[in-house]
N, C-alpha and C positions, 0 to 999 in steps of 0.2 A: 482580481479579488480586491475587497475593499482595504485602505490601509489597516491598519492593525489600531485598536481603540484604548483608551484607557485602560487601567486593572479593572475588571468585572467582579461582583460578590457573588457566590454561588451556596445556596445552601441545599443540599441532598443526602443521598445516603451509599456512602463509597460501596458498599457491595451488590447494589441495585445496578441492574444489565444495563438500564436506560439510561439510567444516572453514567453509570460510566460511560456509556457512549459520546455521552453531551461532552464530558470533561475530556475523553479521548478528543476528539473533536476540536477543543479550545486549544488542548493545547498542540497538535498537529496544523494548527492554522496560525501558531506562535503568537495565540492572543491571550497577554497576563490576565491570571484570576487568582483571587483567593478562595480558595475551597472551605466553608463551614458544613463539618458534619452535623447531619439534621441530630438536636436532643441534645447537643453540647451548649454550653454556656452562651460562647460567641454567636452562636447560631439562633439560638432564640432572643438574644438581645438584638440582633440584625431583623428579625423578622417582626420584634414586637415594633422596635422603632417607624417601620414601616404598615407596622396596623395587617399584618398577614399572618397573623398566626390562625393556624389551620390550613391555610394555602395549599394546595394542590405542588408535589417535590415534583423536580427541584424547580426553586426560585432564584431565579437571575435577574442582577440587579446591574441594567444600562446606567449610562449618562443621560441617556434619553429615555428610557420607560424600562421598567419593572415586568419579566413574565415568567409566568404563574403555568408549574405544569411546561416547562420547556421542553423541545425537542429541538433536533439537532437541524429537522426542516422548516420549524416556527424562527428558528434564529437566523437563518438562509435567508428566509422572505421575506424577514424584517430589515436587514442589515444591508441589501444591497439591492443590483439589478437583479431581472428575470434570470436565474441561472438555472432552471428548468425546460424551458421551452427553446427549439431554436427556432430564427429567426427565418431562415430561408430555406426550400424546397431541397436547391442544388447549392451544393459547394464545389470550388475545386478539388482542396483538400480536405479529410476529413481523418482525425487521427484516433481511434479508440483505446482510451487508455490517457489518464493524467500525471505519469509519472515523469523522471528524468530524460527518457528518451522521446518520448509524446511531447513534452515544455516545449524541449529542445528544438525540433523538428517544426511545432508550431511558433516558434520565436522566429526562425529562419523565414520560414515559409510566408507567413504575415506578413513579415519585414518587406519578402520581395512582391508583394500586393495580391497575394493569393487568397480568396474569399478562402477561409479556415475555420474549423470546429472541432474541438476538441472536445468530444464527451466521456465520461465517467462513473462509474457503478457510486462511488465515493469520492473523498474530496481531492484536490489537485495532489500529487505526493508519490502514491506508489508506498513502497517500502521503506524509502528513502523518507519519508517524512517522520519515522520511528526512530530514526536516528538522532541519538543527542548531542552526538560530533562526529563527524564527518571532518578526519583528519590527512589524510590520504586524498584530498580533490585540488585538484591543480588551481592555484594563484592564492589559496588560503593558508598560508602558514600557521597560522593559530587554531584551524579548522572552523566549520561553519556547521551550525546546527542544520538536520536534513531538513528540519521544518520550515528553516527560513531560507533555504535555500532554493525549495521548490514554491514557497510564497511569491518568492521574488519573481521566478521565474514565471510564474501565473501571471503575474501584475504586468511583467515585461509581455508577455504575448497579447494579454489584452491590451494593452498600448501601442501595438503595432496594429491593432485590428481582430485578431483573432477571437473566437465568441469563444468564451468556455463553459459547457453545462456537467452542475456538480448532482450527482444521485442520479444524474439520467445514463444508464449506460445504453448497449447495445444487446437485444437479446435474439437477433436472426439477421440473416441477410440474404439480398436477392443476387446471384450472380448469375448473369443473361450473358452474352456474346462478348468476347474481351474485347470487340471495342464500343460495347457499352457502358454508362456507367455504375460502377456496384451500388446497391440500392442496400440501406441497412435499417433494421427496423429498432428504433428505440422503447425502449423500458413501458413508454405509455402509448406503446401501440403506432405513434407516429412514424412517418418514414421520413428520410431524407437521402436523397444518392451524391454522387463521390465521382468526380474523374480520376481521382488516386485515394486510397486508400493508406494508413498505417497503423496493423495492429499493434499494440504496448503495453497488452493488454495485464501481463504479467503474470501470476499465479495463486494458485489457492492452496492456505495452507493444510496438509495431509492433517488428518484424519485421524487420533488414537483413539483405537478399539481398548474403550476399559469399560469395565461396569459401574455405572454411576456417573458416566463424566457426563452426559447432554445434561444431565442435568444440573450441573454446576457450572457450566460453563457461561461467563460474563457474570460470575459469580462467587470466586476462590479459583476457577478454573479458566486461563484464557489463552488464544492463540495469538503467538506475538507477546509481544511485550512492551506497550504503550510507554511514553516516557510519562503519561501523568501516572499510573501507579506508582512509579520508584519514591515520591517524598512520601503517598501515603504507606509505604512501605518502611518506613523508617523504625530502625529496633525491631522489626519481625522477622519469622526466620520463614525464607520462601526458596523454593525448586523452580531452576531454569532446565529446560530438556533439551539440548543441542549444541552442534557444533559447530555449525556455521559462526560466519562475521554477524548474525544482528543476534545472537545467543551471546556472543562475546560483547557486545555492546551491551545487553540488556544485562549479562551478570555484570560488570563492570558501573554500569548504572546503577543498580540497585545497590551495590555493595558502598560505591561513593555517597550512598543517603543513608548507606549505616545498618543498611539490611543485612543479615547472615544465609547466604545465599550457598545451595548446596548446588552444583551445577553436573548434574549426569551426560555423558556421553555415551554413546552409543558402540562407538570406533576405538581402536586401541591408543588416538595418540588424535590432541588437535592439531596439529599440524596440517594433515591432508587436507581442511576444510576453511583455515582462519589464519587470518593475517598475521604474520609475527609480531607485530608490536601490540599486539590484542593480546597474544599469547605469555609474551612479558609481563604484561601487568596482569593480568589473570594468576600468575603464577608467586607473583607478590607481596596481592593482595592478601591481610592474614582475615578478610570475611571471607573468604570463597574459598567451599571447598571441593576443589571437581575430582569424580568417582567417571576410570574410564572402565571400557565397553559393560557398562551399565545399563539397566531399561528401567523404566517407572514401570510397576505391575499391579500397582492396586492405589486405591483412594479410599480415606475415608471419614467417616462424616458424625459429626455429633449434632439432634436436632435437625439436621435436614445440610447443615452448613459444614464447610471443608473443615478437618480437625487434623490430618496426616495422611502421611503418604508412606508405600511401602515401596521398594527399589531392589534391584537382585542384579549380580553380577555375574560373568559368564562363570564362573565357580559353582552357581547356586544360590549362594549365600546371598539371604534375604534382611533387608536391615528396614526396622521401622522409624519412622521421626512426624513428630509434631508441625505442621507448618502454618502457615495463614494465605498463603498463595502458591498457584503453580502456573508456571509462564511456558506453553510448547513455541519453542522454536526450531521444527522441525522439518523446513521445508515444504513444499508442496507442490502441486501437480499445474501444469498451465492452464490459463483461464482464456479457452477456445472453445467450449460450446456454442458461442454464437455465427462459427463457420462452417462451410459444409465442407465435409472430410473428402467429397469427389473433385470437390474445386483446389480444396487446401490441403497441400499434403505433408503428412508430421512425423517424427521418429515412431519410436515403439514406445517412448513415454508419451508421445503427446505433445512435445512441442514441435513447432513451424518449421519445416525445411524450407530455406532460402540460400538465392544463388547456389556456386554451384553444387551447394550439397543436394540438391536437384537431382544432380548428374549421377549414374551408377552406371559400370560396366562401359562408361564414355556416351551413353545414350540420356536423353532428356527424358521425363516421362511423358506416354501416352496422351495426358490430358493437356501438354504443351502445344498450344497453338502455329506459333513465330518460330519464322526462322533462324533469328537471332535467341541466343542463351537469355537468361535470364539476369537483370540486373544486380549486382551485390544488393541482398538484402528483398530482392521482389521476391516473393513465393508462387506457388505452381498458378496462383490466379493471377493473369497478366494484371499490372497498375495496383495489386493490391501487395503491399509491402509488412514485413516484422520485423521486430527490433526491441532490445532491449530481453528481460527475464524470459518474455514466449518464447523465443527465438531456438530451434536447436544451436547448441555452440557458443550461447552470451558466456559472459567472463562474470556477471554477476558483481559487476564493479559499476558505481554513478558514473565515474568518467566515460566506462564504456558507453553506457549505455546514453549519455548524452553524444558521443562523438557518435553512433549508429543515428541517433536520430536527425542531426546535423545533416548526416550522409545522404538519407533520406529526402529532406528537403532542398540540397540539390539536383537528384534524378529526378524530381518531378517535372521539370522541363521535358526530359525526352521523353517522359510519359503521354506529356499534352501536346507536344511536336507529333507524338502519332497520332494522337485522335486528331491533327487537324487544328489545334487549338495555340494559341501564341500567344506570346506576351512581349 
């Protein structure tokens, strides 16, 4: 990824899905901007000075050129190399998925001269790039932003070699004879195949069934909890929905820029799902107010735009409030539709059984070729590996999911020792 550029001026309009996307984007890529709301003072003296008023939102103002009508793929192809297209037919490795444990795996694997591709539905990061500190990761005492942690680590893999393409994911694959290689088809129809594979692919966030939310959503209503909302977020009163660590992070976030943040659980007690020192300060803080085994049960809307939320606890008892924002952190489901469920075999939720959780009853399954078991971390398709969030059994930790990927890119040796293949 390219280094990270002076402060940008950005003028849009924060409730616009687009809009936020672009600003999701900047700042998930840890690149400084100053946001002007489109129809504010600042904002129109920035746009007259530049002879744009009228200008197609949002306008983003380079060092090097002015664009008009930005998106998050015009500022990709303007700012760097081809991070769309890959370059070669065959790789050795090929990692799906650009989070912590995908980096990690491709930092290794490069390093020791393995032609490597790393592609991506979305930018380098994962989950791990919503994070505003990351304080709990090994050699950072002060902690490290997730954003600029999986920056780096993007930068470090391409400097070893490794090609990374951003917005091109994976949306099918060919698995033929295990000691062939898997053949994956990307986003724009292209293919390329793999003598090893590493899904990292992670997961998608679940789904609330309310009346009215598709239609607000990247709009009052969003999944996740971006760190560029929390400054626009300052002095407003907004619902975090969860209990996990990035619901802890994101009320905590919010709450530090001064937002009055009401935080629902779903569970009798955060404990079961978040870190104690999340829990600490969570408990502290005097903006945050968390309501446990609570559910959001309604939305609603003045003019088309979020106005309040209603919430009810395992009692009954229904309580209404006024908000400006509602943030699901609620988990989600793994993101493996692009495997075939005969080659790739998963729990009863859906994510990836590797090594030996393979094994039941002391037997391999059926569709197991080799005489030998399965490597920590290869799944039921021989040479194709998971790691990280997919994975049945992650811990759901960066460190984890970095030392799985690590792991990863030393068995790729006896992957390519068996096709025949050396280095």
């Amino acid at each position: 990824m390219s280094p990270v550029r002076p402060t940008l001026q950005v003028v849009g309009r924060r409730m616009d899905a687009e809009h936020y996307r672009l600003r999701d984007f900047l700042t998930r890529s840890a690149q400084p901007y100053e946001w002007h709301e489109a129809g504010s003072a600042d904002a129109d003296q920035l746009l007259e000075k530049l002879g744009l008023q009228g200008a197609a939102l949002p306008v983003l103002v380079d060092v090097e050129q002015t664009f008009q009508g930005a998106t998050v793929e015009s500022i990709i192809a303007a700012w760097g190399p081809d991070y769309r297209s890959a370059k070669r037919k065959h790789y050795d490795f090929v990692v799906i998925g650009a989070g912590p444990a995908g980096l990690a795996a491709a930092v290794y694997a490069a390093s020791d001269g393995l032609a490597t591709l790393v592609c991506d539905t979305d930018l380098p990061g994962g989950q791990a790039s919503y994070a505003t500190l990351i304080e709990n990761f090994f050699g950072f005492p002060e902690g490290i932003g997730g954003a600029e942690l999986t920056r780096l680590a993007a930068r470090q893999a391409e400097r070893f070699g490794a090609e990374l393409l951003f917005l091109r994911g994976v949306r099918g694959s060919r698995m033929n004879g295990h000691d062939e290689p898997v053949g994956l088809i990307l986003d724009d129809g292209s293919e390329v195949s793999a003598s090893v594979v590493l899904a990292t692919t992670g997961m998608d966030w679940t789904r609330l069934e309310l009346k009215g939310i598709d239609d607000l959503i990247g709009d009052g209503v969003y999944y996740g909890a971006g760190r560029s909302e929390a400054a626009q977020c300052s002095g407003q009163d907004v619902v975090v929905v969860g209990a996990g660590n990035s619901a802890g992070q994101a009320v905590l976030n919010f709450a530090n820029q001064t937002a009055r943040v009401t935080m629902l659980v779903r569970g009798e007690s955060l404990s079961k799902s978040m870190s104690a020192y999340l829990i600490e300060r969570i408990e502290k803080h005097p903006l945050i107010d968390v309501h446990l085994e609570t559910v959001l049960t309604e939305l609603h809307t003045n003019d088309g735009a979020l106005s309040g939320v209603t919430f009810t606890d395992s009692a009954g008892k229904m309580q209404d409030q006024a908000v400006d924002g509602v943030f699901l952190c609620i988990g989600g489901s793994p993101h493996t539709e692009w495997c075939s469920r005969e080659h790739v075999l998963t729990d009863e939720r859906g994510y990836i059984l590797t090594g030996q959780d393979l094994v039941a009853d002391g037997k391999l399954p059926d569709c197991w070729p080799l005489e030998r078991d399965p490597l920590p971390l290869e799944t039921s398709r021989v040479g194709l590996f998971a790691a990280g969030d997919v994975r049945h059994g992650s811990t759901k930790r960066v460190a984890a999911a970095v030392g799985e990927g690590s792991m990863v890119a030393s068995l790729i040796f006896s992957r390519l020792a068996e096709l025949g293949v050396s280095y």
